[in-house]
C-alpha positions as CSV (number, residue, x, y, z in Angstrom):
1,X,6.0,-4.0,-18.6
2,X,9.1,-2.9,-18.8
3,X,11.7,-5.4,-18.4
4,X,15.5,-5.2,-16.2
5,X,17.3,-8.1,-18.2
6,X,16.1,-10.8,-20.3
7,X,14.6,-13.8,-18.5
8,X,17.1,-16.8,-19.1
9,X,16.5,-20.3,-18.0
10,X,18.4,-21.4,-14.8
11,X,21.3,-23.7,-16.0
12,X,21.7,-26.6,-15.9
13,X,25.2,-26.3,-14.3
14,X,23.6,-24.9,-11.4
15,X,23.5,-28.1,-9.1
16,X,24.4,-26.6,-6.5
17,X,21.5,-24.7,-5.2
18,X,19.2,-27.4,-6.3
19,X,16.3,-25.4,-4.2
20,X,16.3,-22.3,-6.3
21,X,13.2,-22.7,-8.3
22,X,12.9,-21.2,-12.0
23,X,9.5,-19.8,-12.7
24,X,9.2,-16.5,-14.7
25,X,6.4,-15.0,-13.0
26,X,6.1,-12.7,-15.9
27,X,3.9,-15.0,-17.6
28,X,1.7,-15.9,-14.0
29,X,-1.4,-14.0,-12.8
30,X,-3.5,-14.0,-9.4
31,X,-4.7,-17.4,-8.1
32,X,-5.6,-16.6,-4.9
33,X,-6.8,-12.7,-3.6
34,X,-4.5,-10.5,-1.8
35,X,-5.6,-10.7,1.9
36,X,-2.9,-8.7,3.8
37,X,-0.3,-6.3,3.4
38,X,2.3,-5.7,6.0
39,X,4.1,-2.9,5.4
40,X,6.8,-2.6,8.3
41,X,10.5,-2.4,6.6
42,X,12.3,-5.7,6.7
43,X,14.6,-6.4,10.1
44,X,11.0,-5.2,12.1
45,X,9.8,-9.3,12.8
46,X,9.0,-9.7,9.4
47,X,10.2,-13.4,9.0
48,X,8.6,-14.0,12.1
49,X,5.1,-13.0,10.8
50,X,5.3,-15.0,7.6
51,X,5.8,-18.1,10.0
52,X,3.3,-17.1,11.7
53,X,0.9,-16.1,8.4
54,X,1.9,-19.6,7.0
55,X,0.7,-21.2,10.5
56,X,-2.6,-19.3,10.1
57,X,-2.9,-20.7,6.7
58,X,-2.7,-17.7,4.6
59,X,-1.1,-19.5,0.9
60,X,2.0,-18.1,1.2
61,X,3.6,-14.7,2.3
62,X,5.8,-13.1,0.1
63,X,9.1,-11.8,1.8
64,X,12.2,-10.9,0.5
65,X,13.4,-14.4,0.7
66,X,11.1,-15.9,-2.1
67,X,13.3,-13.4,-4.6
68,X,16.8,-13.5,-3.2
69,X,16.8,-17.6,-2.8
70,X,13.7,-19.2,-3.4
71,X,13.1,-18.1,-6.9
72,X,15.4,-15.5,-8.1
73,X,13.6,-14.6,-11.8
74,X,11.2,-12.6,-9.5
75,X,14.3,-10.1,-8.8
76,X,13.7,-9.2,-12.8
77,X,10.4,-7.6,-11.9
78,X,11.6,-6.4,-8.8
79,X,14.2,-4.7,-10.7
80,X,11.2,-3.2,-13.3
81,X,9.1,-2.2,-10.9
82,X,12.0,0.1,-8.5
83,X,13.6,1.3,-12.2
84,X,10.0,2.5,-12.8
85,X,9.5,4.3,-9.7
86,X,12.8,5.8,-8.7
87,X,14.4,6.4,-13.0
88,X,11.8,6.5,-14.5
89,X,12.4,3.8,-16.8
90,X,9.3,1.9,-18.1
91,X,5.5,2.0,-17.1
92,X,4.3,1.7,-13.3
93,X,3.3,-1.2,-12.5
94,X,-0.6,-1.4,-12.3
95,X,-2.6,-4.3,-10.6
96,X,-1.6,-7.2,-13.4
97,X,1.8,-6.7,-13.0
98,X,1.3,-7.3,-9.0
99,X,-0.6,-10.3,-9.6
100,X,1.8,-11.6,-11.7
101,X,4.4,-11.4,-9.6
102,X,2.8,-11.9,-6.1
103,X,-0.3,-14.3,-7.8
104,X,0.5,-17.5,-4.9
105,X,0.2,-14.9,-2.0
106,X,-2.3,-14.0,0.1
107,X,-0.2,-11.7,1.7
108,X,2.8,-9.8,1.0
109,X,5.8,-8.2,3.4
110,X,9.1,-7.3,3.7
111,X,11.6,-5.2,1.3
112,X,11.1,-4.2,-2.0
113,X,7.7,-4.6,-1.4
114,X,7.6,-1.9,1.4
115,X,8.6,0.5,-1.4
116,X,5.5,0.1,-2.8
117,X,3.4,0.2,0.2
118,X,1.0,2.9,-1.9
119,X,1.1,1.4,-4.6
120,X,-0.3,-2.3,-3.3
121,X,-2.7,-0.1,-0.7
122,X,-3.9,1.3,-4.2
123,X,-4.2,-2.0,-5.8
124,X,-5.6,-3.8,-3.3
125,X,-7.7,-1.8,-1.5
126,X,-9.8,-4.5,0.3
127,X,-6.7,-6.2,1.9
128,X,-5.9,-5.5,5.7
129,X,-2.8,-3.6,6.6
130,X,-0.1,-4.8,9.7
131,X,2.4,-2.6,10.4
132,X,5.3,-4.2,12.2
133,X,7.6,-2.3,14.3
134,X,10.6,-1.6,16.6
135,X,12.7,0.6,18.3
136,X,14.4,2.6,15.2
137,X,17.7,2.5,16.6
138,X,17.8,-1.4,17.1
139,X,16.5,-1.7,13.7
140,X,19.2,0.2,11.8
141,X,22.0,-1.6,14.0
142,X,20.1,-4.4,12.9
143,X,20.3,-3.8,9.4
144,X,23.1,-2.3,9.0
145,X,24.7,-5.8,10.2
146,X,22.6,-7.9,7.8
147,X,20.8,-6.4,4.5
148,X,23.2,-3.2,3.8
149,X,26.1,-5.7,4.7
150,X,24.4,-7.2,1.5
151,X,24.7,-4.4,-0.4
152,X,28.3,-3.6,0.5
153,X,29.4,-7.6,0.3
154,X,32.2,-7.6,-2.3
155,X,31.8,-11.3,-3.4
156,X,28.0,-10.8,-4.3
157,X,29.2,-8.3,-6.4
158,X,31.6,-10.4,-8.4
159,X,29.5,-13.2,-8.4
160,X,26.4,-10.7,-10.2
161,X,29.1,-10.5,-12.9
162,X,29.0,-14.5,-13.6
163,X,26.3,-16.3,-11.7
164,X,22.8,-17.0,-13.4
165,X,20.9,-15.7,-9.6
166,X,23.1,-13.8,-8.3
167,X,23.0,-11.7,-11.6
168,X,19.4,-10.7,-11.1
169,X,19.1,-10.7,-7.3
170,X,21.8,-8.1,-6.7
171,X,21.1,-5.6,-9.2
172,X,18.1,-5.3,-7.8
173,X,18.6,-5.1,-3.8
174,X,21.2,-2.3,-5.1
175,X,18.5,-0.4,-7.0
176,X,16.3,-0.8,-3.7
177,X,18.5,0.6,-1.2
178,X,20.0,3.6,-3.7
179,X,16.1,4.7,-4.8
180,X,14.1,3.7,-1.2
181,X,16.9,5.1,1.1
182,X,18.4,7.4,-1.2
183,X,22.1,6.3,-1.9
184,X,22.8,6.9,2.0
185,X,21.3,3.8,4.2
186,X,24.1,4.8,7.3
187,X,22.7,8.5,7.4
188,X,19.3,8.6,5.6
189,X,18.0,5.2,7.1
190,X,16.5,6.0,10.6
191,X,14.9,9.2,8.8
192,X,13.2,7.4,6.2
193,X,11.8,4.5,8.3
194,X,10.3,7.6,10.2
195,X,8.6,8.8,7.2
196,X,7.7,5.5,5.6
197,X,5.5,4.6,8.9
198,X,3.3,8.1,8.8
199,X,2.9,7.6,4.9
200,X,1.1,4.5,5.9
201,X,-0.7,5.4,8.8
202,X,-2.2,8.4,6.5
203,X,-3.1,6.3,3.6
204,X,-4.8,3.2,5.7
205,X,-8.2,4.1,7.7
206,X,-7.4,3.4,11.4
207,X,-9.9,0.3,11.1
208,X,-7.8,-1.1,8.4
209,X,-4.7,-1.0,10.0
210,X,-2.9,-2.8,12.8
211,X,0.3,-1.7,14.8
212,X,2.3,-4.6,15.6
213,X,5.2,-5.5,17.3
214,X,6.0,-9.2,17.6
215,X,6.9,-9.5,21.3
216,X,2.8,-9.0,20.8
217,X,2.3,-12.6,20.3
218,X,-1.2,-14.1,18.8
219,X,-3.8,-12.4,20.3
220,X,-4.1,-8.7,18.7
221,X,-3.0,-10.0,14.8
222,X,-5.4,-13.0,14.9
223,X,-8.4,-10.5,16.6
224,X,-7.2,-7.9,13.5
225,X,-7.4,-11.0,10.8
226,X,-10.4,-12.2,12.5
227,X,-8.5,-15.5,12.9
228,X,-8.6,-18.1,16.1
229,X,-5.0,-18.3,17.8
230,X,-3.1,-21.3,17.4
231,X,-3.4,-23.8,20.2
232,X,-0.7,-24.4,22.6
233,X,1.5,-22.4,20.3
234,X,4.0,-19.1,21.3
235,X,4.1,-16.8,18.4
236,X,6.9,-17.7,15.7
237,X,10.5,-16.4,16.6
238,X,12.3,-16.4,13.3
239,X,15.5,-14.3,14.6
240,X,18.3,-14.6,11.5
241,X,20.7,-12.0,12.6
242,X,23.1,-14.0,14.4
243,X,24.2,-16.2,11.3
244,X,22.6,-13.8,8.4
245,X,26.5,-13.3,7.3
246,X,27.5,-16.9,7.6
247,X,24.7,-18.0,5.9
248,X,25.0,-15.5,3.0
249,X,28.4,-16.6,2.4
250,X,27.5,-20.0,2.1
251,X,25.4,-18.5,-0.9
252,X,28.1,-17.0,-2.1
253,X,30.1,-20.4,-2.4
254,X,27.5,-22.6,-3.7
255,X,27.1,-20.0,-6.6
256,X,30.4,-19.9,-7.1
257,X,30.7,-23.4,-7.5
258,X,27.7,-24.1,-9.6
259,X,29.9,-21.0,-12.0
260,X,33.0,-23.3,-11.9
261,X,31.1,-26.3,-12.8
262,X,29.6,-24.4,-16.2
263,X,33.4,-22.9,-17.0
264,X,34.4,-26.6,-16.3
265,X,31.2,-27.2,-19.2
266,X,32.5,-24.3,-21.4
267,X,35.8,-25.9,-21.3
268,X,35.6,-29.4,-21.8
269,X,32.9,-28.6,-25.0
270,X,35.6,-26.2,-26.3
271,X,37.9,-29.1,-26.0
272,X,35.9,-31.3,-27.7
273,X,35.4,-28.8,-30.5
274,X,39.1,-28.4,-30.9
275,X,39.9,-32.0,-31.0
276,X,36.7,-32.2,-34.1
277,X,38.0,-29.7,-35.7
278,X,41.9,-31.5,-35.5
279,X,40.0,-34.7,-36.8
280,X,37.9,-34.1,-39.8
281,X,40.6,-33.0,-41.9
282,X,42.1,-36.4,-41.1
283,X,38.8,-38.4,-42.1
């Protein structure tokens, strides 16, 4: 495998985004077996149907989210994985590199993982296929507002420079947007979502495959998964566009603070090591 950067520990200066976990999935493998792929791009209800995948009690669905702030070492083989397929640097990833990084899951969605929607078809052939969808024009206004606001935010792109998550999370959603939509999301993007959903309506046998919009509630995903529907339950609404900005600035400042804190470390051990060395002569 191929690897982006180094792994490095999370420091311990980092206190405050105590919630970012550290694992480097580069040494995991599968626990449970991969039971669904949903292969809609992200901004089509896709944190709406890992709620609702969670309240079905699939063991976890793996979203964007779990890289960018839940545990961002997974951005490292992210990173591989895109460098192999769109620069051709390193090996493809083949099955036991997708069960090391998406091991937990029983279920997968959401960008970079639509990137390789023929790749995980290929490697895991006996999991069901949901394709979430929308009106095309409401989902690029929609993204273009959120994720590619990402891309283009100035002060994630400092903080890559310093900060230990930040570091392997944006390299990474950079390489995704240049390599799946080409370099050009504004003009590219509503062509490419086009293409992406026939490549995976002719890869997946029509019994395999559900179309699914989530204004479709319970009913057709649970009949698909051959699950019962949730009592007295309305399907998940997991809408994050109205505070997706304010709440990736908020990111923005707690990594910033948890990099003042270890220049505040840096500092006061360099101080310390001055004032030593000042001393010992003296002894």
């Amino acid at each position: 495998m191929a690897m982006a950067a180094p792994y490095t520990p999370k420091p311990i200066t980092d206190i405050f985004t105590p919630n970012d976990t550290d694992i480097n999935r580069r040494k995991c493998f599968r626990k449970v077996p991969m039971k669904v792929l949903i292969l809609g791009l992200g901004r089509t209800g896709t944190a709406s149907i890992r709620a609702a995948m969670n309240q079905l009690g699939y063991v976890d669905t793996y979203h964007m989210m779990c890289a960018s702030i839940e545990n961002p070492p997974d951005c490292l083989l992210w990173h591989d994985a895109l460098a192999a397929k769109y620069l051709g640097a390193g090996p493809k990833f083949t099955r036991a590199d997708w069960d090391a990084l998406l091991g937990d899951c029983q279920a997968v969605c959401d960008w970079p993982a639509i990137a390789f929607a023929k790749e995980l078809i290929e490697a895991y052939p006996e999991a069901k296929v949901v394709l979430t969808n929308r009106d095309v024009d409401s989902w690029h206004a929609s993204t273009m507002k959120t994720v590619y606001w990402r891309v283009q935010d100035w002060e994630l792109r400092w903080l890559s420079k310093v900060s230990w998550a930040a570091g392997m999370y944006y390299p990474m959603l950079k390489l995704f947007f240049d390599g799946f939509f080409e370099g050009d999301f504004p003009n590219r993007g509503k062509d490419i979502f086009t293409k992406h959903y026939a490549e995976v309506r002719s890869l997946v046998p029509k019994e395999n495959l559900l179309e699914f919009r989530v204004q479709d509630g319970w009913e057709p995903l649970c009949e698909f998964l051959g699950e019962r529907v949730p009592m007295g339950g309305k399907f998940p609404n997991v809408n994050d566009s109205g505070n997706f900005v304010e709440r990736s600035r908020r990111r923005n400042r707690m990594q910033f603070f948890n990099v003042l804190v270890r220049f505040v470390e840096i500092a006061v051990v360099a101080g310390i090591g001055a004032l030593l060395i000042h001393l010992v002569p003296q002894i």
